[in-house]
N, C-alpha and C positions, 0 to 999 in steps of 0.2 A: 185722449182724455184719461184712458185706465194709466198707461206711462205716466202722466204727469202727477196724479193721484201717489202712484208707486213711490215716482220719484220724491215727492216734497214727504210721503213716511220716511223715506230713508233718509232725508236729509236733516228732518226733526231731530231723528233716533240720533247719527251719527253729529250731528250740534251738541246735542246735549250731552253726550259721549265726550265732546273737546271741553264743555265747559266745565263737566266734574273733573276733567282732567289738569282745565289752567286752576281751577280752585284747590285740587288737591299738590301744584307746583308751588303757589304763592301762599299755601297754609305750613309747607315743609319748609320753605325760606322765612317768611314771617315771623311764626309761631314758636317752628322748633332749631330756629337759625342756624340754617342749612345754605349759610350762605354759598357752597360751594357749588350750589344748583343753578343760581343765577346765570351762569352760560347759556344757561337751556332759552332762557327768557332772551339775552342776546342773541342767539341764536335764530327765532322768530325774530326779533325785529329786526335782524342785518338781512333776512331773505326778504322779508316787508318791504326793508327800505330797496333793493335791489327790484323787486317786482313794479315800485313805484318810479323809479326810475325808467325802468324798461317799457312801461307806460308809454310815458311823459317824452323820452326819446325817441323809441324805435318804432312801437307798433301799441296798440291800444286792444287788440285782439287775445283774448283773455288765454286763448289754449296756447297760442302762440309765448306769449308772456311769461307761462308758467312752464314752459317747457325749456325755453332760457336760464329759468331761474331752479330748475331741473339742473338745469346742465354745470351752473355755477355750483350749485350744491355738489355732483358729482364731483366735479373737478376740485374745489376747495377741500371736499372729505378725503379723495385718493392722495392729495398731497400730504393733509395733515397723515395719512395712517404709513405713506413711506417714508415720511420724517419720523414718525412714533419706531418703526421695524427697524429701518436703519440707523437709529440713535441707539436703540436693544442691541445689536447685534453688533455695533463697535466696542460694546463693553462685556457683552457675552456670548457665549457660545450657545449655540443651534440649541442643544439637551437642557441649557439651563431656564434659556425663553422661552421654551415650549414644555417645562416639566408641570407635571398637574396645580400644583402649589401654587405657582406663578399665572398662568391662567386664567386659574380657576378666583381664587382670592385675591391674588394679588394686585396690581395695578400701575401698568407702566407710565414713565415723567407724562403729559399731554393726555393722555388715552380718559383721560375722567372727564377732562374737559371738552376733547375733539367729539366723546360720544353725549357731551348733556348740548352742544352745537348743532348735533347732528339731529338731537332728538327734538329742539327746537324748529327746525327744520322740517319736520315731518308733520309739526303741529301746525306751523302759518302752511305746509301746503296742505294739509286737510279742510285749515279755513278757506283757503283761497278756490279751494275746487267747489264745496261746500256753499260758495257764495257767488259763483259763477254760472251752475249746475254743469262743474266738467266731470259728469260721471253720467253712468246709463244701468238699469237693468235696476230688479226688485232687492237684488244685495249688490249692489255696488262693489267688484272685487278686488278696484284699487282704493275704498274707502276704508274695506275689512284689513285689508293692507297696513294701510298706515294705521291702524285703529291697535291693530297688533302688533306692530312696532313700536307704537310710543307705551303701552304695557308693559313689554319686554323690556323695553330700555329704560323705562321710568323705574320698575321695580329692582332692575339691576344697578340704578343712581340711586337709589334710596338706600339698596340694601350693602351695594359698595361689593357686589360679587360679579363673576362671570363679564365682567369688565375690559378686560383683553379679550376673552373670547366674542365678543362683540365687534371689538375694535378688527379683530379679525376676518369676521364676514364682510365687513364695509371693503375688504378687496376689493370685490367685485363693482364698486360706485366705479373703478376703473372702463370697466364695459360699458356702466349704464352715460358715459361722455361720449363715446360713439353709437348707444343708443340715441343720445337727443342729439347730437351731433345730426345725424341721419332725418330725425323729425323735424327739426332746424330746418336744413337742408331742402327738403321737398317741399315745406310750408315755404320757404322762400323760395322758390320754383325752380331751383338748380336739380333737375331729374336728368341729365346725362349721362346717360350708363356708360358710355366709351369716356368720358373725364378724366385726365388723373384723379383728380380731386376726390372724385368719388372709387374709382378704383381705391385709392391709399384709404380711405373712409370704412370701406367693404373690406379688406384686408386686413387692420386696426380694428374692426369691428368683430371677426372670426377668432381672432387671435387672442382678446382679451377676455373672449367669451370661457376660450377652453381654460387661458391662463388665470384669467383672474376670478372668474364666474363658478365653472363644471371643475375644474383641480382640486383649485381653494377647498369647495368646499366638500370635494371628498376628502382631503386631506384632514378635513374639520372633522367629518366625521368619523374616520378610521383611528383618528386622533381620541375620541369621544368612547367608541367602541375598546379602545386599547386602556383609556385609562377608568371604563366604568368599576372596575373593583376597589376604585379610590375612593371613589364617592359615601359618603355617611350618608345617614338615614335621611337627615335635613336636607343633604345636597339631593338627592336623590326625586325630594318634593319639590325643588325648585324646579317652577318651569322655564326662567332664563335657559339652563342649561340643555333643554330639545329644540327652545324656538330660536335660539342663537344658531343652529342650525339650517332652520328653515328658512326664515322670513326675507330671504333675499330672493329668493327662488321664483316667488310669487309676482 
């Protein structure tokens, strides 16, 4: 009884959390025609339409559903961010893609749109968990999650900063396809530990952990720590530039 109580505050709380957040998307596109936001909105409805499908064919099982549509995100974001790297790095060199300038303000071909998709994306799955109850506990820590990424990524779509350094932490959605990979996997009852299948699973799973996940982002932030003397007083109070760090982590 007290769980369920707990639960439906938090879901109140974190509802109305999404709703100021779709009214403050559709008041920047609208109002102050920011058409370029509109992704964001595509964004949710391409995952919408993708979880309603997965419905309707596979399985009607709501954790299951959503972890599919996990894994589409992961894998459709790791492609878009090694199309965005590797499109940089045919036409420049290592120091010039990674110089503070570039980074920080600047914003490479796709990267504005690949991160207002993604940020779309974090928004139908907050409704989707939100409207299921696929969360537990008095703060919900994958709710605070996504609550804190569409922040972060909203303020950095509006404000048109810290834009690649974003695009850059989404490395890591590389790991999180052999995380639901794995979730997949057991939910549909393939638990053979001697498998190939899962062998190459568990392998791919380690491997992208250190490379895309623990590397990445120490690289991000040695990266952060090397260029703090660049930062202006403004930069300085943006919070993009610590939680672009963190929020993958979690």
């Amino acid at each position: 009884m007290a769980r369920a109580i707990h639960q439906n505050r938090a879901g109140t709380f974190f509802s109305s959390t999404l709703i100021l957040w779709l009214v403050s998307v559709f008041f920047e596109i609208l109002f102050n025609k920011r058409t370029e936001l509109i992704p964001v909105l595509a964004g949710g409805c391409f995952y919408q339409l993708a979880n309603l499908i997965t419905r309707f064919w596979i399985s009607r099982d709501p954790l299951f559903v959503n972890t599919c549509v996990s894994l589409l995100h992961s894998t459709v974001t790791s492609a878009s961010v090694i199309f965005i790297l590797a499109t940089q790095w045919t036409t420049k060199d290592l120091n010039e893609m990674f110089d503070h300038s570039e980074v920080f303000g600047g914003t490479w071909p796709w990267a504005y749109k690949a991160l207002c998709f993604s940020c779309g994306y974090f928004a139908y799955d907050q409704w989707d968990m939100l409207r299921y109850g696929l969360f537990s506990g008095w703060i919900p820590s994958i709710l605070v999650h996504h609550l804190i990424l569409l922040i972060c990524f909203t303020l950095a779509l509006y404000r048109n900063v810290t834009v690649n350094y974003l695009i850059l932490t989404l490395i890591c959605e590389l790991h999180s396809i052999f995380l639901h990979v794995r979730k997949v996997r057991r939910m549909a009852g393939v638990r053979n530990a001697s498998s190939k299948i899962v062998r190459m699973e568990w392998i791919f799973n380690w491997l992208t952990f250190f490379i895309a996940r623990l590397t990445s982002h120490i690289l991000i932030t040695m990266k952060l720590l090397t260029d703090a003397p660049k930062f202006g007083g403004g930069e300085r109070r943006n919070p993009n530039r610590i939680i672009a760090m963190n929020e993958k982590w979690v």
